[in-house]
C-alpha positions in Angstrom: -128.1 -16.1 -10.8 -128.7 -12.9 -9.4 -128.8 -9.8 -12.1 -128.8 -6.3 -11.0 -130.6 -3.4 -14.1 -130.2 -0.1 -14.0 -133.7 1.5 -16.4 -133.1 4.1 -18.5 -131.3 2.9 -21.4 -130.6 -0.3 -20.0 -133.9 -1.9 -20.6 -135.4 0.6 -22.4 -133.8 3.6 -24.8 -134.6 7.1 -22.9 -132.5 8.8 -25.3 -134.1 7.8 -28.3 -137.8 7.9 -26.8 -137.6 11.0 -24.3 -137.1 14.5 -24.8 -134.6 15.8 -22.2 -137.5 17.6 -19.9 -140.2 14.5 -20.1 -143.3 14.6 -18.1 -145.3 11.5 -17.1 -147.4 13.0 -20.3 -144.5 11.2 -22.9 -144.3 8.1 -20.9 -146.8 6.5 -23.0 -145.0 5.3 -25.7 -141.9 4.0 -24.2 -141.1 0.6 -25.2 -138.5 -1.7 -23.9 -135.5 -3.0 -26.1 -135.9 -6.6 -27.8 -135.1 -9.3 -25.5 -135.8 -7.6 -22.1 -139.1 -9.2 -21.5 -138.3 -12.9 -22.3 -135.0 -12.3 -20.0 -136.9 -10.8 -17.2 -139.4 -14.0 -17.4 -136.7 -16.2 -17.0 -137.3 -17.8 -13.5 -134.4 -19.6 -12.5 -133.0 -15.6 -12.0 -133.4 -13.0 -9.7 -134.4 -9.9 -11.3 -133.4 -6.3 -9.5 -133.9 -2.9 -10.9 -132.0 -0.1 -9.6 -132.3 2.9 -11.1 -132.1 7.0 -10.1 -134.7 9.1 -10.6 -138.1 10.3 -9.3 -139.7 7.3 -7.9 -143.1 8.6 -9.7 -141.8 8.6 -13.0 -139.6 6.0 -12.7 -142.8 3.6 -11.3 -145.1 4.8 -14.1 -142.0 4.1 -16.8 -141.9 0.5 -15.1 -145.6 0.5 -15.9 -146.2 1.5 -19.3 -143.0 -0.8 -20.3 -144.8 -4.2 -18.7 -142.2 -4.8 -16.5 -143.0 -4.0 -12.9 -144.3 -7.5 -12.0 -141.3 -9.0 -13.8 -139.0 -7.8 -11.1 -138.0 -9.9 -7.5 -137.1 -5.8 -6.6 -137.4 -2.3 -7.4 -134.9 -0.1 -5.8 -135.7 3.8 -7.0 -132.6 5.8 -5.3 -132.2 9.8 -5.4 -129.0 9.9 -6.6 -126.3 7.7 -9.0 -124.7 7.3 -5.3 -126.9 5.5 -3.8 -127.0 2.5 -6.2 -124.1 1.0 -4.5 -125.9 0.7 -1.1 -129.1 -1.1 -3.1 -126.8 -3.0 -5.0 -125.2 -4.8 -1.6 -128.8 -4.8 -0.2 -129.6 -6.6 -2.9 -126.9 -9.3 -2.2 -127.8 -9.2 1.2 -131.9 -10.4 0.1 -130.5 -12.7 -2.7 -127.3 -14.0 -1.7 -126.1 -15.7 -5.1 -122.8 -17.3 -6.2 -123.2 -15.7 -9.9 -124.5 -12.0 -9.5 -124.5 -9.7 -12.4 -125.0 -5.6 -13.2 -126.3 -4.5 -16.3 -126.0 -0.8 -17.1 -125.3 2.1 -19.5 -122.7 3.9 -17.3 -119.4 3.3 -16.0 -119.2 6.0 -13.8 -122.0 4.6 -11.9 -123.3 1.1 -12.4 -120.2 -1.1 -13.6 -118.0 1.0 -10.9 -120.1 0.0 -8.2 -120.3 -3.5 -9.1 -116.9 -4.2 -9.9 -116.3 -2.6 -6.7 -118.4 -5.5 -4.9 -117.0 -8.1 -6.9 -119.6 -8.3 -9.4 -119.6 -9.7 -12.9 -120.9 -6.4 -15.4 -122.2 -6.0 -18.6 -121.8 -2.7 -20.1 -124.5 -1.4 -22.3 -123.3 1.3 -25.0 -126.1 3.2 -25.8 -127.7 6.6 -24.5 -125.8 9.5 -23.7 -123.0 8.0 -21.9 -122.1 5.4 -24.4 -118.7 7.2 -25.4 -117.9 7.4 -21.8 -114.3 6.5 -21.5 -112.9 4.6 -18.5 -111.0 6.2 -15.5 -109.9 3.5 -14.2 -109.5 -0.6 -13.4 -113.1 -0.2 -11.8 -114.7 1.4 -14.9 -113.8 -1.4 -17.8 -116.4 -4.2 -17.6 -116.4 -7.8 -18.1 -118.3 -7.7 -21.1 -119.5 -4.6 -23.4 -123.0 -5.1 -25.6 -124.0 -2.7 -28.3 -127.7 -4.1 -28.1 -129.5 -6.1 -25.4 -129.6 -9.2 -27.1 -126.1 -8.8 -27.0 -127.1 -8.8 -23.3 -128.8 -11.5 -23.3 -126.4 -14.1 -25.5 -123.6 -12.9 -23.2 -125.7 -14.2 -20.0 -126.6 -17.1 -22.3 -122.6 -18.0 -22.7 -122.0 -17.8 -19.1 -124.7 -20.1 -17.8 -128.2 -18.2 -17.6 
């Protein structure tokens, strides 16, 4: 099983622990939601973060949540766009018959896997949780108010 994050409140809540303007000076006491460490430990997966941001701050987040050796890959792109292009990179590495994408926005994450044929997981939390969808390729598989929703949903389907 291949699953695909997206960061900021995926694994971890930005909204709740970040002021809007951070600096690397707040990333100290980030902390990643219940359940994402003893997922990402899980072996018989393939674990690939791909997140936007500045790769600086996003690496140092990665860092102070204890997840950067957890990961198979890190892709950091400059813009939402450019997650669908790491996504089927991704595929390309870690060709699986049962690939996921876990993510807090429609517009960007679960679009861009259901686009590639992708089972998704939609996160509500963060800014974006009362996003409504525009179309067929914005309503997930699945919708989790918490990670360990996450994680009994992968549990259900065979992780």
């Amino acid at each position: 099983m291949l699953i695909l994050y997206d960061l900021d409140d995926t694994l971890y809540s930005r909204t709740e622990q970040l002021p809007d303007d951070y600096g690397e000076n707040e990333l100290e006491a980030i902390t990643p939601f219940p359940g994402v460490v003893d997922l990402l430990r899980q072996k018989r997966m393939v674990h690939v973060l791909v997140t936007r941001g500045e790769t600086v701050l996003q690496q140092k987040k990665l860092a102070v949540l204890g997840l950067t050796p957890l990961f198979d890959r890190v892709f950091i792109c400059p813009r939402d766009e450019d997650k669908k292009q790491c996504f089927r990179e991704a595929l390309q590495k870690f060709p699986k018959k049962d690939a996921w994408v876990i993510g807090n926005r429609l517009d960007s994450e679960i679009r861009y896997g259901k686009e590639l044929g992708l089972k998704t997981i939609y996160l509500r939390h963060g800014k974006y949780s009362s996003y409504v969808p525009r179309d067929a390729f914005e309503v997930p598989e699945y919708e989790a108010d918490s990670f360990e929703d996450v994680v009994r949903i992968l549990r259900e389907n065979g992780a």
